[in-house]
Legacy VTK file of the C-alpha trace (Angstrom):
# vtk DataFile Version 3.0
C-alpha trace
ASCII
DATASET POLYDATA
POINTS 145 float
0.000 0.000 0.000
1.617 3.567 -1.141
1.092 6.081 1.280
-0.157 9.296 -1.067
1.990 12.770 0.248
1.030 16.310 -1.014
3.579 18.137 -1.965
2.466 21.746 -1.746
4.346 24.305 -2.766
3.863 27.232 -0.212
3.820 30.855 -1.028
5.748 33.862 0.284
3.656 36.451 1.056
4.617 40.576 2.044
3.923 40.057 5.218
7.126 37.741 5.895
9.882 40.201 4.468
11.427 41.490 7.307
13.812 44.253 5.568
17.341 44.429 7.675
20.109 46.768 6.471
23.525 45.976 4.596
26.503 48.353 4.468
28.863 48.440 0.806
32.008 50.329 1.016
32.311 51.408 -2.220
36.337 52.626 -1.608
38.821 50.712 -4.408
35.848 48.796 -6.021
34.831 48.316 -9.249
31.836 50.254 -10.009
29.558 47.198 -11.632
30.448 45.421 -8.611
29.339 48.078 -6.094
26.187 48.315 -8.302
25.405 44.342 -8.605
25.996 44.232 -4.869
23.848 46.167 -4.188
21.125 45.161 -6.960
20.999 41.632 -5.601
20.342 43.430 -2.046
17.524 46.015 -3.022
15.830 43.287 -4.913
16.216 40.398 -1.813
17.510 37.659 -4.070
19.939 36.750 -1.435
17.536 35.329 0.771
15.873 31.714 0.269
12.303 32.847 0.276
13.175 35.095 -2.489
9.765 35.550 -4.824
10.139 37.911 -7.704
7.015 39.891 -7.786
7.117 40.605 -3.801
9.372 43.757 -2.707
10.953 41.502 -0.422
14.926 43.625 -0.534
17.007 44.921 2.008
18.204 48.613 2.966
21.271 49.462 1.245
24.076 51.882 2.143
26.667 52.580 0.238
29.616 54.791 1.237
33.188 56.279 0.036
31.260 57.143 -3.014
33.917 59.337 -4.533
36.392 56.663 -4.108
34.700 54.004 -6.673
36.898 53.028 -9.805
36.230 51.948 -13.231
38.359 50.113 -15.482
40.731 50.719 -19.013
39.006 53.994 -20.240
36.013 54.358 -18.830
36.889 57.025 -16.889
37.464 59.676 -20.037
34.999 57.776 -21.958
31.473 56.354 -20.515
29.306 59.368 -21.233
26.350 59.671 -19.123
23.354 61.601 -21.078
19.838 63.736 -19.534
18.105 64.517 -22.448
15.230 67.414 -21.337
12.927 66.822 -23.856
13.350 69.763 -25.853
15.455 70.991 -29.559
18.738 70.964 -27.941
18.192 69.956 -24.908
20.643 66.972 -24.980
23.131 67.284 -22.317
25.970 64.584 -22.039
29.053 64.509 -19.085
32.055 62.039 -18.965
32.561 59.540 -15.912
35.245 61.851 -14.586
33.282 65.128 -14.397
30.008 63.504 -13.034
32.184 61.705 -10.386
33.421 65.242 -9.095
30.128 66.948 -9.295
27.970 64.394 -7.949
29.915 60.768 -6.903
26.434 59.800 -5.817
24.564 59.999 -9.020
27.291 57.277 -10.370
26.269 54.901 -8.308
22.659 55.302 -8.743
22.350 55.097 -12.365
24.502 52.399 -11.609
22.184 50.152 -9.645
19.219 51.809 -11.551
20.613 49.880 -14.346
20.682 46.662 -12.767
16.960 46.969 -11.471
13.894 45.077 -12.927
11.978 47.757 -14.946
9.166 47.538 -13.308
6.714 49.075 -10.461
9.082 47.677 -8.372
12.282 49.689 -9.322
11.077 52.634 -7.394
10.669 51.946 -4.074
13.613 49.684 -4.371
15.755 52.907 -5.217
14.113 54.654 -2.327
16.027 51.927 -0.174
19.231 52.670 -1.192
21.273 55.462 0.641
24.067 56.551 -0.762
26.702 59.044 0.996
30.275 60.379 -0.429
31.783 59.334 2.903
31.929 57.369 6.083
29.668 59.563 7.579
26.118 58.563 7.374
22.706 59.072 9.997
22.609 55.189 10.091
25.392 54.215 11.950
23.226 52.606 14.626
22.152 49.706 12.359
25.107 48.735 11.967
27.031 47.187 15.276
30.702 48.100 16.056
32.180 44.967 16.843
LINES 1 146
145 0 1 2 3 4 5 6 7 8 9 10 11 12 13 14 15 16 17 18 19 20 21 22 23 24 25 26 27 28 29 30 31 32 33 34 35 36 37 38 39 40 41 42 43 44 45 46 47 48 49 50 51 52 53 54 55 56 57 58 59 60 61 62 63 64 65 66 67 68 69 70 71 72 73 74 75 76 77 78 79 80 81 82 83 84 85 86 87 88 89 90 91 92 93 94 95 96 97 98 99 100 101 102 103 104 105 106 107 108 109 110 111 112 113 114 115 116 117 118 119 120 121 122 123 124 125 126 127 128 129 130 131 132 133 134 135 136 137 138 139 140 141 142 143 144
């Protein structure tokens, strides 16, 4: 006699992601790896209840900024474009210059990229914190050790 088992998938729901925070020095890195860091983060695929259509991510912050790298050329040649909508209104700035002006903007076109375009990409982004230095207003989620 065969003993019949159910084998029932069970579904996450929204009420089970319990957001915690992750810190990503950004210092010496890579830019794409920064940004896939924290993709992979903001979007929760690192944890093993992971379901794609549930905002199930973590906070992200990301800090030293101004110290991310690219590599060969990048750096005098990735052009970074805002186009306003009007004759003329195309606007275009080189890694280099945007990197000075505003290191954080890098980073989140960067991980902007890397996002799902969909209604999720939003409030994903409004999880991630990004800061130009090692000073940032959420220190205490993060224990000293």
């Amino acid at each position: 006699m065969i003993k019949t088992h159910t084998h029932a998938t069970k579904s996450t729901s929204a009420s089970v992601a319990c957001p915690t925070w992750k810190l990503i020095n950004a210092k010496g890195k890579v830019l794409g790896k920064v940004a896939a860091e924290a993709a992979v983060y903001l979007q929760g695929k690192q944890k093993r209840n992971y379901v794609a259509n549930i905002d199930m991510g973590d906070n992200v912050v990301v800090i030293n900024s101004s110290g991310v790298e690219v590599t060969g050329r990048k750096a005098t040649q990735k052009e970074y474009t805002n186009y306003s909508g009007y004759p003329g209104g195309l606007k275009k700035e080189i890694f280099k210059d945007l990197l000075k002006r505003r290191p954080t903007d890098v980073i989140r076109r960067a991980v902007s990229g890397m996002l799902p375009k969909n209604k999720l990409r939003d409030p994903r982004l409004a999880r991630l914190h990004i800061y130009t230095n090692s000073v940032h207003p959420y220190a205490r989620f993060f224990p000293t050790k």
